[in-house]
N, C-alpha and C positions, 0 to 999 in steps of 0.2 A: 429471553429476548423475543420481541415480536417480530412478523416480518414487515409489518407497519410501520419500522424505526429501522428495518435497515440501511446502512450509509457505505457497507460494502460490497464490490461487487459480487461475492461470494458469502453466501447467507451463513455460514458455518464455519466458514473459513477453509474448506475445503477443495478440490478441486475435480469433479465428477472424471472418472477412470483411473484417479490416482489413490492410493493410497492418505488415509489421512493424516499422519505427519508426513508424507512427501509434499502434502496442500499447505500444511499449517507451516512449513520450511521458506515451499515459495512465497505466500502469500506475506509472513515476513520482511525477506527481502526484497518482496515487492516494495511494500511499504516504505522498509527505511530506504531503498532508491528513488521514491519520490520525495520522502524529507530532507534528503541529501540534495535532491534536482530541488526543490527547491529555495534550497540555501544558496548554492550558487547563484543562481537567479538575481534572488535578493542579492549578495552581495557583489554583486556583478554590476547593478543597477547604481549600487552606494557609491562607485569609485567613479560613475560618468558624471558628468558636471556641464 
């Protein structure tokens, strides 16, 4: 991977002072808490009229 094409905010997926799977843990649920906040979003939007 370059760092020229990174698109998150941790280049390794890690999270500097922690341990790398306590990075690789958060940075997960980081993730699916944004794909979740985003579904809401979306279907929050679907039901207004």
């Amino acid at each position: 991977m370059s760092k020229d094409v990174n698109w998150t905010p941790f280049f390794d997926y890690t999270i500097p002072g922690l341990s790398p799977e306590i990075g690789y843990i958060i940075s997960g649920l980081l993730g699916i808490t944004i794909i979740l906040g985003a579904g809401l979003v979306f279907k929050g939007r679907g039901k207004q009229h």
